[in-house]
C-alpha positions as a Markdown table, in Angstrom:
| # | Residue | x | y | z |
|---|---|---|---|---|
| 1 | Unk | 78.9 | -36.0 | -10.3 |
| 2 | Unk | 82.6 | -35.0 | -10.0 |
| 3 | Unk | 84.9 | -33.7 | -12.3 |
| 4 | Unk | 87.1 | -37.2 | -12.8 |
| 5 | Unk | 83.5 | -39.5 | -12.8 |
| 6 | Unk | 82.5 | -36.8 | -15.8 |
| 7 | Unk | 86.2 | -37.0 | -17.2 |
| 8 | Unk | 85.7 | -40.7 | -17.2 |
| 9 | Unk | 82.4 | -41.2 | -19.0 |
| 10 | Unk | 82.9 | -38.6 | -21.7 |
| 11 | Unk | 86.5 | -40.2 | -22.0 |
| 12 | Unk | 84.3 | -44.0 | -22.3 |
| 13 | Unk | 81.8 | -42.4 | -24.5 |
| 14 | Unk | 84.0 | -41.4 | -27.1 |
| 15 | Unk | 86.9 | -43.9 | -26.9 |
| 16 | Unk | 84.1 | -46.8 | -27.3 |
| 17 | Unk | 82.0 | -44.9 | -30.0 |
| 18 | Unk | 85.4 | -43.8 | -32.6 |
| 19 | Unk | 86.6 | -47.9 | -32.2 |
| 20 | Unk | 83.1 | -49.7 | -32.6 |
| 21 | Unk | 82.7 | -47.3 | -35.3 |
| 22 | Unk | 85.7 | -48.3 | -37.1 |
| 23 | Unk | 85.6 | -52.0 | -35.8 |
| 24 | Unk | 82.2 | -52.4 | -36.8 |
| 25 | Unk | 82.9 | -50.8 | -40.4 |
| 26 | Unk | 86.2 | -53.0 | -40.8 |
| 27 | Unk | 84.7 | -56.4 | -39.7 |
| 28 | Unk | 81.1 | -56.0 | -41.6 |
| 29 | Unk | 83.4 | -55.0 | -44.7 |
| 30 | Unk | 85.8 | -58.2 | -44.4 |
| 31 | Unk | 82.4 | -60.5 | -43.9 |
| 32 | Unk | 80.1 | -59.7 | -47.1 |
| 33 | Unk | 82.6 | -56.3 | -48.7 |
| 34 | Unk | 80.4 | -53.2 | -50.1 |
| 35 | Unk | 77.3 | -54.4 | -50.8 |
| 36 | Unk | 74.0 | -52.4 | -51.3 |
| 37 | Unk | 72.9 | -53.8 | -47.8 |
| 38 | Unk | 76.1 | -52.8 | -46.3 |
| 39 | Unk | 75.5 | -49.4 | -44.4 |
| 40 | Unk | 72.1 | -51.4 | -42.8 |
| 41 | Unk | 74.4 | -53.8 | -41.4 |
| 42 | Unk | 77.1 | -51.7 | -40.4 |
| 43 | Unk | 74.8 | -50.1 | -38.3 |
| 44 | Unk | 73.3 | -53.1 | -36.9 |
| 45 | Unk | 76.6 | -54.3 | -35.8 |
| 46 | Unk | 77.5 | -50.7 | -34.3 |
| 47 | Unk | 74.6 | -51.0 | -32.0 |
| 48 | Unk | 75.1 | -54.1 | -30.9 |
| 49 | Unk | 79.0 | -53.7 | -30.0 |
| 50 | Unk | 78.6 | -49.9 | -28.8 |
| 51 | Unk | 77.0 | -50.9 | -25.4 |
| 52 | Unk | 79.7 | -53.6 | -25.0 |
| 53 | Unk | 82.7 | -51.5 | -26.2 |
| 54 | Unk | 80.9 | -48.7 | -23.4 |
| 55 | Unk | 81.0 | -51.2 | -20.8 |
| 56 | Unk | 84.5 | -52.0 | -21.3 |
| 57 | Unk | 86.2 | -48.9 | -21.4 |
| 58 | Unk | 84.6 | -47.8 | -18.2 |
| 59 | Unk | 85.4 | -51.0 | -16.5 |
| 60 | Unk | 89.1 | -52.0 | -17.8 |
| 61 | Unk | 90.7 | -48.2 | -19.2 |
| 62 | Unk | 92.0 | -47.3 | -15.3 |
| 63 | Unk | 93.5 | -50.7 | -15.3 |
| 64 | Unk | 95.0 | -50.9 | -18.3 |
| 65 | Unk | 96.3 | -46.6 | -17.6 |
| 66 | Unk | 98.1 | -48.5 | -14.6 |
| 67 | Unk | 99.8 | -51.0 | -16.6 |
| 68 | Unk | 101.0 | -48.3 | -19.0 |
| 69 | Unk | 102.3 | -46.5 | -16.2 |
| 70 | Unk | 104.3 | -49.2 | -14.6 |
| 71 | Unk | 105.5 | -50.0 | -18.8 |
| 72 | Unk | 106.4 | -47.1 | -19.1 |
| 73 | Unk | 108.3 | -46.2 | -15.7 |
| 74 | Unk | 110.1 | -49.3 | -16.2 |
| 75 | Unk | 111.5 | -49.0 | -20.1 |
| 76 | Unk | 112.4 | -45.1 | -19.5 |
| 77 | Unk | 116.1 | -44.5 | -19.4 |
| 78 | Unk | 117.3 | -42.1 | -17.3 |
| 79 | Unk | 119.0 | -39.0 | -19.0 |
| 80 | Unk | 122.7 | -39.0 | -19.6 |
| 81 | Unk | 124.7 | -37.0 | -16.8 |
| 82 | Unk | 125.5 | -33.8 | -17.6 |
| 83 | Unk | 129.5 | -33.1 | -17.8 |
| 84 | Unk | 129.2 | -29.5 | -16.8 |
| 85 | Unk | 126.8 | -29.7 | -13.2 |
| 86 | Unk | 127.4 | -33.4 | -13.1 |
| 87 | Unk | 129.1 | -34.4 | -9.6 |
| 88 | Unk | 132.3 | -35.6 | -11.3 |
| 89 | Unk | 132.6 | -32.0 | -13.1 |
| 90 | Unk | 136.1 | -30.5 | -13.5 |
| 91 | Unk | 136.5 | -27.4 | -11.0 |
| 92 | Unk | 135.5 | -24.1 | -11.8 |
| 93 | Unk | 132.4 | -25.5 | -13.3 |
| 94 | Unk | 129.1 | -26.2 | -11.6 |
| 95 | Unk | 125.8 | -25.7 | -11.6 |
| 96 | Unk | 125.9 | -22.0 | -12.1 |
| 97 | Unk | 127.0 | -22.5 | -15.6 |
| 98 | Unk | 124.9 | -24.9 | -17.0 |
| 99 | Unk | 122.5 | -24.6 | -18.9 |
| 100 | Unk | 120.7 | -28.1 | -18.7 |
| 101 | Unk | 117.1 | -28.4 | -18.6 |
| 102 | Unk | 117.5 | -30.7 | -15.2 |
């Protein structure tokens, strides 16, 4: 198995098992609150959603990593120019002395 198919599952693994986790806990709560059969049901529900919430992180998490890409590639702003190495610069300034990350 290589390094990115490993990288993958373990990522699926855990992603799906923290959320169905706290999904299952949240929605069995909301339907019938703290109840003495509560932690019985809780864990029904997380075994019936963990498979599912598997399945779909493994198939839809490099898809939806693309979209964030192209999100976030299109909302970033480009940094302001800076007035010392900046083409426009007055002369005797330049790249030398600035200190700009770049």
């Amino acid at each position: 198995m290589s390094e990115a198919l490993r990288l993958r599952c373990v990522f699926a693994f855990l992603m799906s098992l923290v959320m169905t986790l706290l999904m299952s806990a949240w929605v069995t709560w909301l339907n019938i609150g703290l109840q003495a059969d509560f932690l019985p049901r809780w864990r029904h529900a997380f075994f019936a959603a963990w498979p599912v919430a598997f399945c779909a992180v493994m198939l839809f998490a490099p898809r939806v990593q693309q979209i964030s890409r192209t999100i976030v590639a299109r909302t970033t702003r480009p940094a302001p120019a800076c007035p010392v190495c900046s083409p426009g610069a007055p002369a005797g300034t330049g790249a030398a002395a600035c200190s700009c990350p770049r």
